[in-house]
N, C-alpha and C positions, 0 to 999 in steps of 0.2 A: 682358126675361125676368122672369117671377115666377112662385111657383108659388101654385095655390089650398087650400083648408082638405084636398081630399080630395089631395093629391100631385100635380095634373097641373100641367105646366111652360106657361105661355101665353109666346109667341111672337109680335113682332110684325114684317113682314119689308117690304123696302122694297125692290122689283123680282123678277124670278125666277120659275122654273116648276117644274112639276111634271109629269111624263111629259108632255111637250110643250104643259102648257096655261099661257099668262101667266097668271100672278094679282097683276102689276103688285104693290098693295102690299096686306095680308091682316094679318088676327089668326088665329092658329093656337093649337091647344092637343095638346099631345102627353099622351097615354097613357101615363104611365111602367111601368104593369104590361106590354103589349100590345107595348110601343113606336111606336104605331099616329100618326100627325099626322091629323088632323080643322079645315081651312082654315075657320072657321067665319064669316066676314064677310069678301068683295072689298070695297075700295076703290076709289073714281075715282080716274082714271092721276095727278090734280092731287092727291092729298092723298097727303103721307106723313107714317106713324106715326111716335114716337118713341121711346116708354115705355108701358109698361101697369100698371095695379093691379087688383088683386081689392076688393071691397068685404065687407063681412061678409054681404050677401046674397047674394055668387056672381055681382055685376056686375061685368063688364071697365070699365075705365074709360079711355080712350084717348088718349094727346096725339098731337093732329099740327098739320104746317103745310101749310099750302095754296100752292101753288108762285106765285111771283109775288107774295107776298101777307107783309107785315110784323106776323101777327097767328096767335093762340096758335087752334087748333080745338078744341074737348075733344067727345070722342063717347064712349057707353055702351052694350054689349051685353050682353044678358040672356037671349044661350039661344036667342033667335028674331029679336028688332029689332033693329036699331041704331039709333041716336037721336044728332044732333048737340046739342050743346048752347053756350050763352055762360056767362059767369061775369059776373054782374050786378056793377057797380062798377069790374071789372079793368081797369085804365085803362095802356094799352101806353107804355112808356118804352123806351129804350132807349142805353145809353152808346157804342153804334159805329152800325152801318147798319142793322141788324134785328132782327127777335125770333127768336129761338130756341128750343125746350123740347125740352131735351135728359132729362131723365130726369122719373120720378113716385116720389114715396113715400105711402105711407096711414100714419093710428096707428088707433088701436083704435076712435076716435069715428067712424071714417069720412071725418077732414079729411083731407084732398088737399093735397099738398106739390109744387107744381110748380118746376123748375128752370129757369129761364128766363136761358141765358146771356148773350145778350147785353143783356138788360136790369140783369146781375149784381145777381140777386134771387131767394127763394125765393115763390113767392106761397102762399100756402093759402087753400081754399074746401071750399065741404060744399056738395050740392043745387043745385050751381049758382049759390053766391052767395059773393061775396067776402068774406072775412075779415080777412086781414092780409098785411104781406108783411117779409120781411128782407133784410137789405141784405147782397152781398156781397163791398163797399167796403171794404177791411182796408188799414191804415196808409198812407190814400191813393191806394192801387192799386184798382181795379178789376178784381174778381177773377170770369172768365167762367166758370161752372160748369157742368161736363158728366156731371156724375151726385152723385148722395145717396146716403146710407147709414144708416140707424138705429145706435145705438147698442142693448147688451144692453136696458137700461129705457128705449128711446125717450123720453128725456131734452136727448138730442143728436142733431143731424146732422153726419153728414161730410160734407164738400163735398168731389170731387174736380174739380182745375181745368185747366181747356182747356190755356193756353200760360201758365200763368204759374207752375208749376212746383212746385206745392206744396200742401198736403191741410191742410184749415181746418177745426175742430170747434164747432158752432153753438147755442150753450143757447137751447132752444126757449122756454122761460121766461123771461129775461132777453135775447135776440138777442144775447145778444156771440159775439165770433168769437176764435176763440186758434188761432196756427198750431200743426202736434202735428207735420207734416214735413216734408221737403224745403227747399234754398236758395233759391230763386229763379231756379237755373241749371240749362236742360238737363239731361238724365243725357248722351244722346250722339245726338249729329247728323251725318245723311248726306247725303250728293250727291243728283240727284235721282233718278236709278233704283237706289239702296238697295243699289247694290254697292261702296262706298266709305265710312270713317266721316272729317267732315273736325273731329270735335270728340267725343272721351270725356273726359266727367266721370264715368264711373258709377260708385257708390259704395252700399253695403250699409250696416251696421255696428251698432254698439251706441247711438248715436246719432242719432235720427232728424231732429233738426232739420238734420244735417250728409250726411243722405244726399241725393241728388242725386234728383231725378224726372224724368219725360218727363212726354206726356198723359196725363191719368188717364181711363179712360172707364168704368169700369165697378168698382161695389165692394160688399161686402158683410160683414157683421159676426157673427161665430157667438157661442156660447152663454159661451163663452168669452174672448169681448173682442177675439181675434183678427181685425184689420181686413185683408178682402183686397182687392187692387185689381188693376186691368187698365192696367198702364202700356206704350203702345205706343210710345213712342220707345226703351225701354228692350228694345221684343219680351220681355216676359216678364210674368205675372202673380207678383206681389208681397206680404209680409205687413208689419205690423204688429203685432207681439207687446207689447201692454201692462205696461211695469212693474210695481212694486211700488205695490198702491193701487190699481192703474186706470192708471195715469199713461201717455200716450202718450209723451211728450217724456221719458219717461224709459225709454222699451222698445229694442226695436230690429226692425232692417227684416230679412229675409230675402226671397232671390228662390226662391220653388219650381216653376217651368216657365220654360223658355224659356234663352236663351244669353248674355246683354247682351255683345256686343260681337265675338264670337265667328262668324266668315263659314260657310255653309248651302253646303257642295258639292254636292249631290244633292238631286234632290225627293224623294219618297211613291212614285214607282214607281223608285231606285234610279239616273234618269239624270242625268247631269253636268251641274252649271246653267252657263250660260256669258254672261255673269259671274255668281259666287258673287253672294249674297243677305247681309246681314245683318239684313234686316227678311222672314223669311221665316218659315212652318208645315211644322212634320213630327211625326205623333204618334211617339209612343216612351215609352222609361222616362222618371224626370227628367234622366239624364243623356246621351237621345240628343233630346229634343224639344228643337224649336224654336219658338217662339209669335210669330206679330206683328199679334192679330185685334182689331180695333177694332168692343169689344162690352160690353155689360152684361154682370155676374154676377150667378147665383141661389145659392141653398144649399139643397139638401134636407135632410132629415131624418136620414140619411144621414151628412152631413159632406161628399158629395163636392160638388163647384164644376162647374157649368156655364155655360160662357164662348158668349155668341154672339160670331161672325163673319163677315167679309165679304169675303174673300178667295178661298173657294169654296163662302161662304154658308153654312159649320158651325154645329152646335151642339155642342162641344169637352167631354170631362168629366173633371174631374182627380180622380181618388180620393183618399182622406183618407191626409194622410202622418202616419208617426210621428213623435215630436219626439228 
């Protein structure tokens, strides 16, 4: 998800139809006046998207992977063409079995921020051509990254991590990395059909280093320092409220959508699930929703948050809460 200079939200989707036509996997752009979707580039059935950026010209910028295939794709559309493209220099590593790019960032110059999990590294490039890349290897560990987040002065990135439990903050200046949450352990873990919990750690609180995380998939930073994120083993999307100074490690966590722990009787049309859910979706106020979509976040203009998912393929919007 991101949105462009004029408000429309682009969308990139990985299977699925539309009043009965496949469109396998697509770059989409919604109309947020209109509410109108405009599927603007099919894909071949082997290539799926990841992530998308905007450029300052109004160009989509695309990561995918090519099914079978241990290697990053990058394509760009501009209204009319698509264009595949390579990243001259990028030289494929990898600390498990493949490569991965799971999310994209832009800054103002037009570098490209790729998150390439399981090589746990960010790469950047501009035009096509490699630049640099960051490590992100923290006290040993190798840390597999499933999405980025600017900071208010894109000074920083957030690293949100696959399975290892905890949110890293990256000085683009310097590359060092400082953890800002989470232990290392779970928040809560299920059986394998999601009707049973056989491990809660979940934890809030004033202290972010001691709150507990799941997967992070998706995050986003407002005007205000407020870091949000998509933690799906937790089924709820999550803040980060910044201390005193900036200070993450000294703020604390709140969950504002979703149940952590708490079993789903009923689906969206009212009938009894059998067996209950604790990793499940139902919109509502904050205190009757349920969230468990494994998706990016955008931020409009607005304030409100829009969460993709893939549970029945939503685009989710949480309105802007008081404090």
């Amino acid at each position: 998800l991101c949105f462009d200079k004029s408000g429309n939200l682009w969308v990139t989707t990985r299977g699925g139809s539309v009043n009965g036509k496949n469109l396998h996997h697509a770059i989409a752009k919604v109309d947020m006046t209109s509410k109108t979707v405009t599927f603007q580039y099919k894909m071949t059935e082997d290539v799926y998207p990841y992530a998308i950026v905007i450029d300052s010209k109004g160009v989509a910028h695309v990561a995918s992977k090519v099914a079978g295939q241990n290697a990053v794709m990058m394509g760009k559309w501009d209204g009319t063409n698509y264009e595949k493209y390579s990243v001259t220099g990028l030289k494929t590593v990898t600390q498990t079995a493949e490569v991965q790019e799971l999310d994209l960032l832009i800054d103002d110059n037009d570098n490209i921020y790729l998150a390439d999990r399981d090589g746990c590294r960010v790469v950047v490039f501009k035009d096509g051509k490699y630049i640099k890349e960051y490590s992100s290897v923290y006290n040993g560990a190798n840390i597999q990254i499933n999405c980025l987040a600017w900071d208010t002065k894109k000074e920083n990135i957030f690293i949100g991590a696959q399975n290892d439990w905890v949110i890293l903050k990256l000085n683009v200046a310097t590359g060092s990395l400082e953890q800002i949450a989470g232990t290392g352990t779970s928040s809560i873990v299920y059986n394998s059909d999601k009707s049973a919990i056989t491990t809660n750690n979940f934890t809030n609180g004033n202290n972010p280093l001691e709150a507990t995380l799941g997967s992070i998939t998706g995050m986003v930073c407002d005007a205000e320092g407020y870091l949000y994120f998509n933690d799906i083993h937790s089924a709820a999307v999550r803040v980060i409220i910044p201390g005193k100074g900036g200070d993450y490690k000294k703020g604390v966590v709140r969950t504002i959508l979703g149940q952590p722990g708490v079993a789903c009787e009923k689906n969206m049309a009212g009938t009894t699930l059998s067996p209950v859910k604790y990793y499940y979706y139902i919109d509502g106020t904050i205190d009757e929703a349920f969230f468990s979509e494994r998706g990016k976040i955008a931020l409009d203009k607005n304030g409100n948050l829009y969460v993709a998912g893939n549970s029945a393929n939503p685009v989710r919007i949480i309105s802007p809460l008081a404090e």
